[in-house]
MARRO-327976 format. One record per residue (C-alpha): residue number from 0; residue in three letters; x, y, z. Coordinates in pm, 1 decimal. Layout:
BEGIN
[NUM,'ALA',[X,Y,Z]],
...
# end
This chain:
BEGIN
[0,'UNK',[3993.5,6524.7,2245.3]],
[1,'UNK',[4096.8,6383.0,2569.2]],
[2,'UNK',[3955.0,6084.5,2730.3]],
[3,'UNK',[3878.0,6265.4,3000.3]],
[4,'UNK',[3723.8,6550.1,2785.9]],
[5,'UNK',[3486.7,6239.7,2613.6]],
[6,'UNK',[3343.5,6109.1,2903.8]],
[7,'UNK',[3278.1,6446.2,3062.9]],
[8,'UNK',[3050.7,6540.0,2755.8]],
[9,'UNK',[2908.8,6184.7,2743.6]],
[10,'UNK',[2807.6,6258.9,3110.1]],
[11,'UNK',[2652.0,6587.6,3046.0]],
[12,'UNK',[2424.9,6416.5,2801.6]],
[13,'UNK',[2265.1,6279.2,3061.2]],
[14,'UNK',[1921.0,6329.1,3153.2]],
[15,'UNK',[1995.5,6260.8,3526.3]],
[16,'UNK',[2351.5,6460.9,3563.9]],
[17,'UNK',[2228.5,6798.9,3593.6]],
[18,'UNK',[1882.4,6726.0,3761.2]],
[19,'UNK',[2133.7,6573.8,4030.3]],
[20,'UNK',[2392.1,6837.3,4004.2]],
[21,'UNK',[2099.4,7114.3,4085.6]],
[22,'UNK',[1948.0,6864.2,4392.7]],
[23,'UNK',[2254.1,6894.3,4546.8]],
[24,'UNK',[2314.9,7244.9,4505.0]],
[25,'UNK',[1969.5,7251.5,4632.6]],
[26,'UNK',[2054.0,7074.9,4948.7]],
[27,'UNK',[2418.8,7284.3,5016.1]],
[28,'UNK',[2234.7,7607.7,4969.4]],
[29,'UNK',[1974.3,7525.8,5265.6]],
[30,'UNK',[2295.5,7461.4,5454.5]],
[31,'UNK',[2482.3,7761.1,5371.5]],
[32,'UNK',[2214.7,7976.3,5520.2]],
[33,'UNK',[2197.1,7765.3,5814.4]],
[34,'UNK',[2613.2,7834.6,5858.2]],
[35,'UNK',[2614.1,8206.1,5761.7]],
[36,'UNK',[2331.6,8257.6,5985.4]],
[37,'UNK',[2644.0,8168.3,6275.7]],
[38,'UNK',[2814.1,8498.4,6119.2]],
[39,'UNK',[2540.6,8741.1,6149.6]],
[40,'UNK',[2544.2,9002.6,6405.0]],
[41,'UNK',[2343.4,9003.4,6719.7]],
[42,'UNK',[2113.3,9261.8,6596.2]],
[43,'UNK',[1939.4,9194.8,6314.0]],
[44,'UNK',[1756.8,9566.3,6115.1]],
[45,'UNK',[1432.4,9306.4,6139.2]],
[46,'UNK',[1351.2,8950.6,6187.1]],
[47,'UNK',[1120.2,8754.0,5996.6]],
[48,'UNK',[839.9,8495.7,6206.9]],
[49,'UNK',[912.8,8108.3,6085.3]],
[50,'UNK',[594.1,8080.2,5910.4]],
[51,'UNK',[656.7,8391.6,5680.1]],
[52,'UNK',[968.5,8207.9,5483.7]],
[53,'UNK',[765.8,7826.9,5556.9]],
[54,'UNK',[443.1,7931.7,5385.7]],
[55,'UNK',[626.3,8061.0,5069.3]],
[56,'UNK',[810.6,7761.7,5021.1]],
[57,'UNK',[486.0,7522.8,5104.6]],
[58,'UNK',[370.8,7693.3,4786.7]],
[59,'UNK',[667.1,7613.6,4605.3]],
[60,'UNK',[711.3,7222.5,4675.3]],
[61,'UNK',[301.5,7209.6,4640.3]],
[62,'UNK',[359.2,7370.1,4272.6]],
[63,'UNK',[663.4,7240.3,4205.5]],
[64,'UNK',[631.7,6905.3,4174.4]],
[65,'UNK',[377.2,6983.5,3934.7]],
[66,'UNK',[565.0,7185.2,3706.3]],
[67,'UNK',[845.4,6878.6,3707.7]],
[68,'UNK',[616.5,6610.6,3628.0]],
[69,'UNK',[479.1,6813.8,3344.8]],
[70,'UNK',[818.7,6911.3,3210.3]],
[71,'UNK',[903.6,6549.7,3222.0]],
[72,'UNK',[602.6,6420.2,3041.4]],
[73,'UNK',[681.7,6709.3,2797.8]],
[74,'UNK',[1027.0,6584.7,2683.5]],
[75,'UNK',[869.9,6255.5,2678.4]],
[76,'UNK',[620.2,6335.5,2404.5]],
[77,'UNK',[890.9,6493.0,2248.3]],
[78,'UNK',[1144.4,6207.4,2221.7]],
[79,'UNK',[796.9,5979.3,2130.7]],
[80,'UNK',[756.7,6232.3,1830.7]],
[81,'UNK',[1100.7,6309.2,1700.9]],
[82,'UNK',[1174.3,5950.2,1726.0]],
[83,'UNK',[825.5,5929.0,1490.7]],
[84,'UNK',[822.3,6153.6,1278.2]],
[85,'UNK',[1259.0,6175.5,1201.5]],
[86,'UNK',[1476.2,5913.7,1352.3]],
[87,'UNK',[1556.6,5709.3,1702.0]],
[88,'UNK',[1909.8,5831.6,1605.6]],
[89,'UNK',[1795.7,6175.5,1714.4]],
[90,'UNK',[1661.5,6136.9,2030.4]],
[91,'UNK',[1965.7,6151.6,2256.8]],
[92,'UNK',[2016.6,6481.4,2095.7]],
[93,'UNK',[1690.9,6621.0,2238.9]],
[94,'UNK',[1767.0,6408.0,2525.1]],
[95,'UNK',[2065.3,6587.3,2623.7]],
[96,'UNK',[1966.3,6925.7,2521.4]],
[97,'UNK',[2105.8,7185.6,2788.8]],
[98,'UNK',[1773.9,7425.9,2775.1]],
[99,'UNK',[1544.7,7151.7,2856.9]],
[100,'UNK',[1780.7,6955.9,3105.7]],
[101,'UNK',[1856.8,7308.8,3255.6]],
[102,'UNK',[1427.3,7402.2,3346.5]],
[103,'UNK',[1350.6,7040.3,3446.6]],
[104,'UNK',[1714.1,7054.8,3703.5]],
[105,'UNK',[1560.6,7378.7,3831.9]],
[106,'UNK',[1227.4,7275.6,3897.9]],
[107,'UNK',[1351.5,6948.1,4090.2]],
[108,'UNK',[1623.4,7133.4,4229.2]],
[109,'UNK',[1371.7,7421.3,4386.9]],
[110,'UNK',[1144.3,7169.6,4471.3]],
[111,'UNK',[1384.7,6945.1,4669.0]],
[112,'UNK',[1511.8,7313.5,4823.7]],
[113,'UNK',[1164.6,7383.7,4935.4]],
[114,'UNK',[1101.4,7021.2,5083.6]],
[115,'UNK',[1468.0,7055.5,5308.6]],
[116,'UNK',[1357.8,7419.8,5396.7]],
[117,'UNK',[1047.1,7378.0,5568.2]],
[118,'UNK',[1210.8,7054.1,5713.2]],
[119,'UNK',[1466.7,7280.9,5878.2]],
[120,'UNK',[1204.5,7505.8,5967.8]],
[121,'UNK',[994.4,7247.6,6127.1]],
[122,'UNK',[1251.9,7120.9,6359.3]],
[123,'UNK',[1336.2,7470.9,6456.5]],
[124,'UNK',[1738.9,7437.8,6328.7]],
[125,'UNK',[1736.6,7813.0,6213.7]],
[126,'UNK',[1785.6,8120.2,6433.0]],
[127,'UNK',[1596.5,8440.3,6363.3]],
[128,'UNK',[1945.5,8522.3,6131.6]],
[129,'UNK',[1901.9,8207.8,5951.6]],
[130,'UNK',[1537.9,8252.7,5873.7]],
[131,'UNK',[1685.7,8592.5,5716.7]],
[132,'UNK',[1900.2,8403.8,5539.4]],
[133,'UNK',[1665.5,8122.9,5436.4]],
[134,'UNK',[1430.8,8428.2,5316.7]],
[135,'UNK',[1674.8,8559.1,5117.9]],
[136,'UNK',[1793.2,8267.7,4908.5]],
[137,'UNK',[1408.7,8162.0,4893.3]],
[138,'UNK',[1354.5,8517.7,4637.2]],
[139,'UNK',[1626.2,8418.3,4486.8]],
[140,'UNK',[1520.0,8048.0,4376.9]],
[141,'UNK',[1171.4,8217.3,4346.3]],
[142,'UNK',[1341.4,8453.7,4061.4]],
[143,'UNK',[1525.2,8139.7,3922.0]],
[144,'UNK',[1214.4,7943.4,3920.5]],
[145,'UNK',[1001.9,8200.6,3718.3]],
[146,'UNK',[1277.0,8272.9,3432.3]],
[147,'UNK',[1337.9,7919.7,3383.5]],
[148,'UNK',[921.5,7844.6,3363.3]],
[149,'UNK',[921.8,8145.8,3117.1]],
[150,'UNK',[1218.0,7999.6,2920.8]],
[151,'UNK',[1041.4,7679.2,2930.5]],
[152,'UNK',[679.1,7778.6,2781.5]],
[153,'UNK',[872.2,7946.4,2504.0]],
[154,'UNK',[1081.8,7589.3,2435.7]],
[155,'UNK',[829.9,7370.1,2458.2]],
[156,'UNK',[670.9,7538.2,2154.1]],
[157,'UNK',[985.0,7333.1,1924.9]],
[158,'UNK',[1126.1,7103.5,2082.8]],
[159,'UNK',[1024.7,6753.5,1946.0]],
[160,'UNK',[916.4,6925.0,1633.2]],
[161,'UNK',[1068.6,6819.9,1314.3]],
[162,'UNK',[1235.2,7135.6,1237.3]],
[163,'UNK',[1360.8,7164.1,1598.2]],
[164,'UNK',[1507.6,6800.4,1533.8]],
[165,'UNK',[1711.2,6932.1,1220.0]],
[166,'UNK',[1858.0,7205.3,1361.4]],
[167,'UNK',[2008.0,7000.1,1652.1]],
[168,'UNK',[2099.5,6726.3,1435.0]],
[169,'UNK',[2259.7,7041.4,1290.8]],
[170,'UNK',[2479.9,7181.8,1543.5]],
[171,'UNK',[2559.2,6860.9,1674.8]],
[172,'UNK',[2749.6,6833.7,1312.1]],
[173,'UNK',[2865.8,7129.3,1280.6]],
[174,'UNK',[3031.2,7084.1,1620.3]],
[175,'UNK',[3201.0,6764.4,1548.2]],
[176,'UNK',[3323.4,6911.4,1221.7]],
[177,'UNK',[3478.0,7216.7,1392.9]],
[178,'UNK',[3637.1,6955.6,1645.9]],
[179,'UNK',[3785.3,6761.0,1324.2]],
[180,'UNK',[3908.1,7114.0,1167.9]],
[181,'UNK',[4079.3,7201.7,1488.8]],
[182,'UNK',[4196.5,6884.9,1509.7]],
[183,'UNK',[4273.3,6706.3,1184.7]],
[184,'UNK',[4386.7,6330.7,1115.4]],
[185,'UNK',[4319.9,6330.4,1505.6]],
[186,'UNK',[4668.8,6496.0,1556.9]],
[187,'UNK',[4817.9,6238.5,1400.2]],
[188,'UNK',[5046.1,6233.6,1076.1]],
[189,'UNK',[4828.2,6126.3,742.0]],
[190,'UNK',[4808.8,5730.6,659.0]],
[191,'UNK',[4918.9,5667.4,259.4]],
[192,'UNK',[4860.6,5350.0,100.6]],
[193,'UNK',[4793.0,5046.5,323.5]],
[194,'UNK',[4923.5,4991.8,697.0]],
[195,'UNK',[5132.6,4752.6,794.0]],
[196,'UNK',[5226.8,4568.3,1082.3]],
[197,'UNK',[5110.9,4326.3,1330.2]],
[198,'UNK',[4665.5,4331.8,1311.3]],
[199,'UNK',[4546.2,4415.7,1646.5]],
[200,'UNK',[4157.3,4395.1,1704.6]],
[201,'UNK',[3853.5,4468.7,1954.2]],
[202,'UNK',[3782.0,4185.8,2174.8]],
[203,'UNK',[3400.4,4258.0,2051.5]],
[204,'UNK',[3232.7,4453.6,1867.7]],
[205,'UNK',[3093.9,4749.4,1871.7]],
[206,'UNK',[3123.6,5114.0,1742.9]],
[207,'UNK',[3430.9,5310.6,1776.4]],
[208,'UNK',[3342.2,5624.2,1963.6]],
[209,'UNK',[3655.5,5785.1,2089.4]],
[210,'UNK',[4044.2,5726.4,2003.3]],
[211,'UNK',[4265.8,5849.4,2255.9]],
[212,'UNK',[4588.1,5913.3,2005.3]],
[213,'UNK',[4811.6,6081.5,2304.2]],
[214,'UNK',[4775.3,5815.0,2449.6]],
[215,'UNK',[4881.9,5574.1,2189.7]],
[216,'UNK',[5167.2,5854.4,2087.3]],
[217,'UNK',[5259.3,5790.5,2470.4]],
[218,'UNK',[5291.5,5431.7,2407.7]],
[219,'UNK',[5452.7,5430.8,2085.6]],
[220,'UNK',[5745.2,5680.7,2231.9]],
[221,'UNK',[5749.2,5426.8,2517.7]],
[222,'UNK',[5786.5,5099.1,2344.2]],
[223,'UNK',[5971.1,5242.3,2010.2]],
[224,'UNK',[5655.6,5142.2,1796.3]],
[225,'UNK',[5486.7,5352.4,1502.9]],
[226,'UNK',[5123.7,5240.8,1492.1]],
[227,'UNK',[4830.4,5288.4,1188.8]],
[228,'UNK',[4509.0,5370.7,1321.8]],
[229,'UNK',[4289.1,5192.8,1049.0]],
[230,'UNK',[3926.5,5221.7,1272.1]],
[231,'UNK',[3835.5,5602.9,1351.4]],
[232,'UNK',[3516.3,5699.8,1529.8]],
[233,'UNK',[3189.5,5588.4,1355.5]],
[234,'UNK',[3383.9,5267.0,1232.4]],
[235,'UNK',[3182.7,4937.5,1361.9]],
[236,'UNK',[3500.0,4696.6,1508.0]],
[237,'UNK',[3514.7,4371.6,1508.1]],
[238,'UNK',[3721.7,4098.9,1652.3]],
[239,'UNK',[3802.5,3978.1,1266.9]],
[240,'UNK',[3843.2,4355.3,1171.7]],
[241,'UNK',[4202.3,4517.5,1272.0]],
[242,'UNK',[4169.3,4871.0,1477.8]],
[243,'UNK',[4530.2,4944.6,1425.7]],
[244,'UNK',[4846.5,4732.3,1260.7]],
[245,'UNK',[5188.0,4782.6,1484.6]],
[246,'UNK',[5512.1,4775.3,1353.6]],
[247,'UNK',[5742.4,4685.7,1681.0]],
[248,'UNK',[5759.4,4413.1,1928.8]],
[249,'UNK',[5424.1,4402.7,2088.7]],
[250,'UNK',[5316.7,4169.3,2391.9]],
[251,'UNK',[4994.1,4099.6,2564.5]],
[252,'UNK',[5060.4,4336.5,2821.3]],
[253,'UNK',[5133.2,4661.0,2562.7]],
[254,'UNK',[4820.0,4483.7,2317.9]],
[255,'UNK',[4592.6,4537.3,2551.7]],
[256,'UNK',[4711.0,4923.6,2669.3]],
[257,'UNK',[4639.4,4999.8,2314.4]],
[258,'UNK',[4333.8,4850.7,2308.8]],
[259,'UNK',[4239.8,5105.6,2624.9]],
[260,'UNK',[4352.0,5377.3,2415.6]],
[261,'UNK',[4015.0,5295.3,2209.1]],
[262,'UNK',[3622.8,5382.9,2366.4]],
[263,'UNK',[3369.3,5131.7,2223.7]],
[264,'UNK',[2974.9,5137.1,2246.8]],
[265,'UNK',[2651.3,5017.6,2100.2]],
[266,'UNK',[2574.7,5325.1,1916.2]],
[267,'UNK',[2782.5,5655.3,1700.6]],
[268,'UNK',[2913.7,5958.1,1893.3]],
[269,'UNK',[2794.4,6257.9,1710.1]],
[270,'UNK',[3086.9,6472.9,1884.6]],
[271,'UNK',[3395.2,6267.7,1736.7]],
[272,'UNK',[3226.6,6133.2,1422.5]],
[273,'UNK',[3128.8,6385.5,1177.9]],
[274,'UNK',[2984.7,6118.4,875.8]],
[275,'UNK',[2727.2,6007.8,1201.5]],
[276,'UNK',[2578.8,6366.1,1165.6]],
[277,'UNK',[2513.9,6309.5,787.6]],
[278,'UNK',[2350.3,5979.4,758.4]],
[279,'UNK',[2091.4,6086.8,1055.5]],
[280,'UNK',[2006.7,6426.6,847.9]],
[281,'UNK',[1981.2,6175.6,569.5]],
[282,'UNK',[1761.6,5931.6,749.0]],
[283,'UNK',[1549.6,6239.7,850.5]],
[284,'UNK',[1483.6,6304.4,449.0]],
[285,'UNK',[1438.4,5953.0,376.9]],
[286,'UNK',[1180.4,5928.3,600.6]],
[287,'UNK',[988.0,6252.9,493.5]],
[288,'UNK',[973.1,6084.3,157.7]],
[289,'UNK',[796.4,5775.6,280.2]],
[290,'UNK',[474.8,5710.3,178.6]],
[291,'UNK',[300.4,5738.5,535.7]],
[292,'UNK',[489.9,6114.9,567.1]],
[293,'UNK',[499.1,6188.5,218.6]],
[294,'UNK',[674.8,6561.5,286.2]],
[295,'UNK',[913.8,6602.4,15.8]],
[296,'UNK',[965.3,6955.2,161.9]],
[297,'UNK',[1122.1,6878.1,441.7]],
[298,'UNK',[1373.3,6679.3,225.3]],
[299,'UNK',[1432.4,7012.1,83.4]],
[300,'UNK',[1545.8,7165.7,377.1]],
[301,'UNK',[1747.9,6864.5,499.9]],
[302,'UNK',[1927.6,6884.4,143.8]],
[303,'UNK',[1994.1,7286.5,232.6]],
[304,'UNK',[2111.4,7211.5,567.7]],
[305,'UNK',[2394.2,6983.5,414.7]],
[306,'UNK',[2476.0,7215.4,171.6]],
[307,'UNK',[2566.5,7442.2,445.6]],
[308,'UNK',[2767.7,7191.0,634.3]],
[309,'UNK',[2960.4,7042.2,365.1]],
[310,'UNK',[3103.7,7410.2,267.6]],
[311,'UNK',[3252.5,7388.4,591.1]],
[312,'UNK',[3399.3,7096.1,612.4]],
[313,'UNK',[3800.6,7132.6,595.5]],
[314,'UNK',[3997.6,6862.3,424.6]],
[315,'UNK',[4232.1,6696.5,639.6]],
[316,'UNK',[4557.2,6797.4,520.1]],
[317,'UNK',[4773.3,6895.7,823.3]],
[318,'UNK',[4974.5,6651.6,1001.1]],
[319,'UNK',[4983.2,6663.5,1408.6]],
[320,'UNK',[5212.4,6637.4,1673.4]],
[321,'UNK',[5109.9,6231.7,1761.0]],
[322,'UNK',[5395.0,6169.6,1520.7]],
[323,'UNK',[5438.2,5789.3,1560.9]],
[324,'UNK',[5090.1,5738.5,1509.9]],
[325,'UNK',[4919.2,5713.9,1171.5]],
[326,'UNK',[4567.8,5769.6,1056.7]],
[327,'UNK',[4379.9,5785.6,684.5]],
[328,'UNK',[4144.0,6096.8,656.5]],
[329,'UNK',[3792.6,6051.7,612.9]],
[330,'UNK',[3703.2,5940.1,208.9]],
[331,'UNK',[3497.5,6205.6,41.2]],
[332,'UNK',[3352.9,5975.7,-156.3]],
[333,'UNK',[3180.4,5809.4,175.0]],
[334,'UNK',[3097.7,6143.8,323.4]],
[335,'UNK',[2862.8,6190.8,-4.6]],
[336,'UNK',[2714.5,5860.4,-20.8]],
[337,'UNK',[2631.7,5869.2,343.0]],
[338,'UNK',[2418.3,6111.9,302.6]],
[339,'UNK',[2266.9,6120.2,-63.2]],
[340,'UNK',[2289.7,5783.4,-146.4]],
[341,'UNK',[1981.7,5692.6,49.1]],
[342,'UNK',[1794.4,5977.8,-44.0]],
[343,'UNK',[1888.0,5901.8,-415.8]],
[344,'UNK',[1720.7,5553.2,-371.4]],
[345,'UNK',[1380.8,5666.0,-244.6]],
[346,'UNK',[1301.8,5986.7,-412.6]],
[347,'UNK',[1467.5,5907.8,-751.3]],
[348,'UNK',[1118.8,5956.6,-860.4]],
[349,'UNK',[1044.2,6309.6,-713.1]],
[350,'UNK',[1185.5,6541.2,-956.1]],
[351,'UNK',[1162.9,6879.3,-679.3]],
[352,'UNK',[1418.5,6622.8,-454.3]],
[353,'UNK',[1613.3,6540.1,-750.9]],
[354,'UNK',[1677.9,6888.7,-872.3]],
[355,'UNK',[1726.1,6979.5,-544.6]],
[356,'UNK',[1975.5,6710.3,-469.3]],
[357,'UNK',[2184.2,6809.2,-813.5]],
[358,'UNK',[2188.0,7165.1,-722.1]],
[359,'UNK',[2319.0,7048.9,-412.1]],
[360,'UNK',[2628.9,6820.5,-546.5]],
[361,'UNK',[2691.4,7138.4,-782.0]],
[362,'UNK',[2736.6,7389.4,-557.8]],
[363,'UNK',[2991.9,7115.7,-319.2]],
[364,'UNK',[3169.6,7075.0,-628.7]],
[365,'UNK',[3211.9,7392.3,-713.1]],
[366,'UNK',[3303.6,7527.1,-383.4]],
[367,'UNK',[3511.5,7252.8,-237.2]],
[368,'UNK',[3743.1,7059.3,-486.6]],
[369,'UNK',[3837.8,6798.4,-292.4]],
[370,'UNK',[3511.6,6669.4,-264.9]],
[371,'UNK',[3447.0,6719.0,-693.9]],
[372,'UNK',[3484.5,6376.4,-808.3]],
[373,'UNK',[3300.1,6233.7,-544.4]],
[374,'UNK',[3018.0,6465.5,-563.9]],
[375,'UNK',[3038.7,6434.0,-995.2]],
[376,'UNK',[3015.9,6059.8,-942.9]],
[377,'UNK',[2699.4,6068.6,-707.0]],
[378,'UNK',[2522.5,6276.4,-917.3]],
[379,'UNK',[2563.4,6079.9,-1208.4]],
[380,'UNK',[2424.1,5775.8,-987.2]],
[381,'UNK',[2168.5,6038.7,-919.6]],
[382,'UNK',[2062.5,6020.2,-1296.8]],
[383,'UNK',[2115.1,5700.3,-1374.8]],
[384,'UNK',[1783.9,5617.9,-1065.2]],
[385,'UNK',[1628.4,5932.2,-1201.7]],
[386,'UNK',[1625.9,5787.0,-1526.0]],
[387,'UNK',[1462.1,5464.9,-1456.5]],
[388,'UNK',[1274.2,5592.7,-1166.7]],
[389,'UNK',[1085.4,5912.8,-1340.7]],
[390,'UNK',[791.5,5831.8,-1598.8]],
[391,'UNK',[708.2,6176.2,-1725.1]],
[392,'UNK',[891.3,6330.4,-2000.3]],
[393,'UNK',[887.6,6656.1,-1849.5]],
[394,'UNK',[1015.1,6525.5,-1540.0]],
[395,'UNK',[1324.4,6405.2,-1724.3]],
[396,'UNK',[1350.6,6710.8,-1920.1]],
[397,'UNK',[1359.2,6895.5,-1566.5]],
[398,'UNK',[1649.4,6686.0,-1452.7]],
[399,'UNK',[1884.4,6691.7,-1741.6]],
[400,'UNK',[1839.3,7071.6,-1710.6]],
[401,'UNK',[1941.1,7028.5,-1330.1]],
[402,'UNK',[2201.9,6778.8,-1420.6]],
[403,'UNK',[2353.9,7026.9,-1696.5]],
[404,'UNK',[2720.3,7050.6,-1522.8]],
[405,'UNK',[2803.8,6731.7,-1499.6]],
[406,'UNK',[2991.9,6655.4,-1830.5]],
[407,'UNK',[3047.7,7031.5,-1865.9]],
# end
């Protein structure tokens, strides 16, 4: 993924972009009808009286308004009770969900269109073609208005709701890990053993969330270097941590170009760092497991939804065409733990999240062998806490059963 490509998504993800974007289409399409009205022929079939377009959009900016506020205070609620009820790690996901952005950018946008309309109209700036005009696009935004308040009533029915929260958590993973299978090792040829060459390191810390390896390919070609990309996105850099080790002659100039190459910020990118996906779905389960939620259930369902995304997670195995530039693929081992580690910890004593959580680790290692020992080696962690954790006999009994194909 491009740099460019990064910030463009980071930008969509915010709450303001499109509400602007659809104000200012708001604004140009007022003006349009104001110039096509020049075009129009001297005879019009009809012509339409000033108030006749200026009362229908008085009832729009009246209503409007409204309908924004309440969409607002809506997705509000909703980032007050995902945040609540699942994680704060969730909420920009919700935040930057298209539907909901989409409804609230139409309603603003409509009602800024109404408010420059009868402006217009008030200061007498269209001709009896332009009011045509103006009446025209006024149906349509009417038409817009009323499928995106439709759309709306049926959204507002999930969003903020905890299974809502999953299935965006999700997609957002299942996104990232498509990006990583079409895209392996970042294009960039596999990392064995340990790097070496000359440390270079963030000037502070924060969370890697994009590498630009074209970029650094573009470098190395330049300055005859062959880098080793030791912090990928997700990793938290520090100025005593190394991003990358260089092997060629490097000065302060070419230190700090590299150093460009790398996007740091306060929190994870979901869209470059698939293991970000994992531990949120695992801090949603955690949480349902607490004693003031006490939903084992909906640990359930988060353990199902991983299922599903770890059978399509592709292994790393193809190098790319950054060939000066090495990086180490992502540890199944820490995939695993991210994910059922902290769910092992908290519900070792709930033998339905247990069972389900072996089941789980069977099927991965079954189905995907690269991630076998890894998943073989949590679950025995699994029922070493289950062991200590679980008082009834049955309960135990119940888990070895589950735990069956360990050793088998």
């Amino acid at each position: 993924m491009s740099y460019l490509r990064f910030k463009l998504g980071q930008l969509l993800q915010r709450m303001w972009f499109l509400p602007a974007a659809f104000s200012l289409a708001a604004v140009l399409t007022v003006v349009v009808a104001y110039v096509l009205a020049r075009f129009a022929p001297d005879e019009l079939p009809f012509v339409l009286p000033s108030n006749a377009v200026q009362s229908i959009l008085q009832i729009l900016a009246s209503s409007l308004l409204t309908v924004a506020v309440f969409a607002l205070s809506t997705v509000v609620g909703a980032f007050s009770a995902a945040s609540s009820a699942t994680t704060p790690r969730a909420v920009p996901l919700i935040a930057g969900d298209l539907q909901a952005q989409t409804s609230i950018s139409v309603f603003i946008g409509a009602f800024l269109y109404s408010i420059v309309g009868i402006i217009g109209l008030s200061a007498g700036l269209y001709s009896d073609a332009g009011r045509l005009f103006l009446f025209v696009m006024t149906i349509g935004v009417l038409v817009l208005v009323v499928t995106s308040l439709i759309r709306w009533i049926g959204h507002i029915s999930a969003i903020g709701r905890v299974g809502h929260t999953i299935g965006v958590v999700e997609t957002a993973t299942r996104r990232s890990l498509l990006s990583m299978s079409e895209h392996p090792l970042l294009d960039c040829r596999r990392l064995e053993g340990d790097a070496e060459g000359e440390p270079i390191s963030a000037a502070r810390p924060g969370y890697v969330q994009h590498c630009d390896a074209r970029a650094i390919q573009k470098l190395a070609e330049e300055h005859e270097l062959t880098v080793a990309v030791l912090a990928r996105p997700g990793t938290y850099a520090t100025p005593v941590r190394a991003l990358m080790r260089v092997q060629g002659q490097v000065d302060e100039e070419l230190r700090d170009a590299l150093l460009d190459c790398f996007v740091l910020g306060d929190q994870r990118a979901y869209d470059t760092d698939p293991r970000f996906g994992f531990i949120v779905l695992g801090e949603i389960a955690d949480k349902a497991m607490s004693a003031s939620i006490n939903d084992p259930g909906t640990a359930i369902v988060v353990i199902d939804t991983v299922t599903r995304l770890l059978l399509e997670w592709e292994d790393e195995t193809k190098s790319g065409e950054n060939d000066r530039v090495l990086v180490a693929p992502l540890l199944p081992r820490d995939v695993l733990e991210d994910f059922y580690r902290p769910i092992a910890r908290d519900g070792a004593q709930i033998i339905e999240v247990v069972a389900r959580m072996l089941k789980s680790l069977e099927t991965v290692a079954a189905c995907k062998p690269g991630f076998a020992d890894a998943a073989i080696a949590v679950a025995r962690d699994l029922v070493r806490r289950a062991e200590k954790a679980m008082e009834a006999d049955s309960d135990l009994a119940a888990m070895r059963r589950a735990a069956h194909w360990i050793d088998s």
